[in-house]
ZANUFI-744135 format. One line per 4 residues: their letters; for each residue x, y, z of C-alpha. Coordinates in Angstrom, 3 decimals. Each point is the difference from the previous one (the first is absolute). Layout:
N
a) X,Y,Z  ...
***
This chain:
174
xxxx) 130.150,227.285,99.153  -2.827,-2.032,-0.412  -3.339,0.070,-2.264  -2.566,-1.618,-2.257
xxxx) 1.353,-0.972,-3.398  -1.689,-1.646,-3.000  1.795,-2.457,-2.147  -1.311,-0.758,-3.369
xxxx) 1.267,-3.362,-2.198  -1.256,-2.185,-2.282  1.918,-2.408,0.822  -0.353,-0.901,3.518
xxxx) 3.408,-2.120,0.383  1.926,3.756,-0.554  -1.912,1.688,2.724  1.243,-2.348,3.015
xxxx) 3.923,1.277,0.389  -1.210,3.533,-0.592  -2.892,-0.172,2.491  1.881,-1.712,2.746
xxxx) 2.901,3.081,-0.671  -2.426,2.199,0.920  -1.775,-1.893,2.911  3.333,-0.634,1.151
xxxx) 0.531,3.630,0.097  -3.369,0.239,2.054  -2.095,1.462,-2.715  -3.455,-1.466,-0.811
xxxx) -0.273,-1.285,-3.258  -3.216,-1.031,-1.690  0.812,-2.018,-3.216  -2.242,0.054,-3.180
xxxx) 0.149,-2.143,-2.552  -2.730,0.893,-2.690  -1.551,2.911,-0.792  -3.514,-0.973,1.682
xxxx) 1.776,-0.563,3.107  2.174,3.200,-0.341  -3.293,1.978,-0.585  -1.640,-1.546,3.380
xxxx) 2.908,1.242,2.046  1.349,3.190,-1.167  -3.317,2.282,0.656  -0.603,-1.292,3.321
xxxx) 3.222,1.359,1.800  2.978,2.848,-0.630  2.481,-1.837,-1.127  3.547,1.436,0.731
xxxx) 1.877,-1.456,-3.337  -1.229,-2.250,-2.852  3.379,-2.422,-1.032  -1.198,-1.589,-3.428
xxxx) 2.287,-3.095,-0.733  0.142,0.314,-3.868  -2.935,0.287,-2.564  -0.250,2.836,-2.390
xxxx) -0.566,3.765,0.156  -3.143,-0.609,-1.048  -0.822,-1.707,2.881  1.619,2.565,2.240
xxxx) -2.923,2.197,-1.775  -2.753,-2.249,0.964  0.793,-0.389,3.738  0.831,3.505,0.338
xxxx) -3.575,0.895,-1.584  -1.721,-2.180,2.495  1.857,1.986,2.981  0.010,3.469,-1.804
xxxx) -0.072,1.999,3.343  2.778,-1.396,2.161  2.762,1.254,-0.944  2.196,-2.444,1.068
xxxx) 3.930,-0.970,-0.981  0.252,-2.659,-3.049  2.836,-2.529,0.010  0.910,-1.808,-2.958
xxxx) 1.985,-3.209,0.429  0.813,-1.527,-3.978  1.723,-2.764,-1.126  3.730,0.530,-1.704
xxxx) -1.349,-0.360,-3.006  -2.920,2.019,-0.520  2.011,3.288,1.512  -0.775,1.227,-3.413
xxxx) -3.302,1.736,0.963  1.320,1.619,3.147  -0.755,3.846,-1.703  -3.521,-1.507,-0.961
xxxx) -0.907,-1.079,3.633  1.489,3.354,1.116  -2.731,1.942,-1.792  -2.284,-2.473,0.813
xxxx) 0.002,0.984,3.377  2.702,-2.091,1.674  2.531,1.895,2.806  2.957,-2.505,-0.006
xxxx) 0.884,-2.664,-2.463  1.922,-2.708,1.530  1.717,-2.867,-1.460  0.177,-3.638,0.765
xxxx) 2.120,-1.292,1.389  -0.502,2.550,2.928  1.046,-0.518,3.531  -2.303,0.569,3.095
xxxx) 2.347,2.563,0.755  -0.287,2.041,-3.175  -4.015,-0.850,0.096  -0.295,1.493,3.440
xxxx) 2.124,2.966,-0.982  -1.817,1.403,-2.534  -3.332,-0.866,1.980  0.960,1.870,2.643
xxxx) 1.254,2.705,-1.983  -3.574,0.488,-1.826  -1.865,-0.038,3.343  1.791,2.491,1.492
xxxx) -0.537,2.297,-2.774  -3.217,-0.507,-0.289  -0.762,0.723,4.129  2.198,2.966,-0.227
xxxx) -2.248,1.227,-3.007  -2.859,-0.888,2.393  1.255,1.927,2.654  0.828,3.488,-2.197
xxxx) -3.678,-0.304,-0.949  -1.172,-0.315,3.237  1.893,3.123,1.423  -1.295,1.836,-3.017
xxxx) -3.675,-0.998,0.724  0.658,0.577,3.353  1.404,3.654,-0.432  -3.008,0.900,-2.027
xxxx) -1.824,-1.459,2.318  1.163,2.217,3.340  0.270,3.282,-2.665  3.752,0.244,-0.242
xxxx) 0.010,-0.503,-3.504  0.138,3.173,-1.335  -1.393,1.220,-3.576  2.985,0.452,-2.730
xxxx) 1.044,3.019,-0.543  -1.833,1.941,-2.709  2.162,1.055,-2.877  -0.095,3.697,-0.110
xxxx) 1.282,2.186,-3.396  2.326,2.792,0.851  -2.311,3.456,-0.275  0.734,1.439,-3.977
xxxx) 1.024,3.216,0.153  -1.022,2.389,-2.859  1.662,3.234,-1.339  -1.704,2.061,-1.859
xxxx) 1.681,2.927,-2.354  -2.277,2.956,-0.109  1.087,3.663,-0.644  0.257,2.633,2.665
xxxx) -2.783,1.422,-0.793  -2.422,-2.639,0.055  1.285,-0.779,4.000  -2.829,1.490,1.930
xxxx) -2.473,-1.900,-2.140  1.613,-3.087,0.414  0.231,0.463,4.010  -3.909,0.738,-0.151
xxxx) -0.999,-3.394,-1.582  2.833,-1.885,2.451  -1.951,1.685,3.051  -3.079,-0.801,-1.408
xxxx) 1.048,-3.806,0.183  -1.228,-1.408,3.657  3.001,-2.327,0.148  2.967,3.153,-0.878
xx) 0.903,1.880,2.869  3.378,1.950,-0.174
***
């Protein structure tokens, strides 16, 4: 399974065992360092997963602002001791929080994991466009009230007058 990754760190020493992981696994990776540099690759191509290596959720906010219509997988990879702020990153955005130390094993796991739901999802949208598309979607069903029924107490000899007006009605027929 191979595709077009973007890996974000700061620091650039932490993004060489993770990036060769992946290009091991044949994946391209384009690494980022800076935000400037992050913001002159991510509009230019459809990136299959963003992996940040640490930072903050606030700067899973900012990257995911500059890229707000891909809606691409985020990985998460933290430090052991800044696991703290996994629930933060979570709402922030982020699909999988992973840990350091983390094998290439685990890594590629997860990865793979997140890009095969996200084609699947692809996919199911697809057929549903294309259904529309060729007219086999059909509408919903309309929700219909059962009909009320009515009884009406009147004496016997008020009957013929009642029958009168119910004939007079266009929709009544007996």
């Amino acid at each position: 399974m191979s595709g077009h990754l973007l890996l974000y760190s700061p620091k650039t020493k932490t993004q060489l065992p993770v990036g060769q992981i992946l290009r091991d696994a044949l994946y391209h990776v384009t690494t980022a360092s800076s935000r400037a540099e992050f913001e002159s690759y991510a509009p230019h191509r459809i990136w299959d997963c963003l992996i940040i290596l640490g930072g903050s959720p606030s700067l899973l906010h900012q990257l995911s602002a500059i890229t707000p219509n891909q809606k691409m997988p985020i990985i998460v990879i933290l430090e052991a001791h800044n696991s703290g702020c996994r629930m933060q990153f979570l709402r922030a955005g982020a699909d999988e929080i992973l840990q350091r130390p983390i094998t290439g094993k685990a890594l590629l796991s997860r990865l793979r994991s997140l890009l095969r739901r996200r084609r699947a999802h692809q996919e199911f949208t697809l057929r549903a466009d294309t259904n529309r598309a060729l007219g086999f979607h059909e509408a919903k069903a309309v929700f219909q009230s059962k009909p009320k029924c009515v009884v009406i107490q009147i004496h016997h000899d008020q009957t013929h007058a009642m029958l009168d007006k119910f004939h007079a009605l266009k929709e009544y027929s007996l």
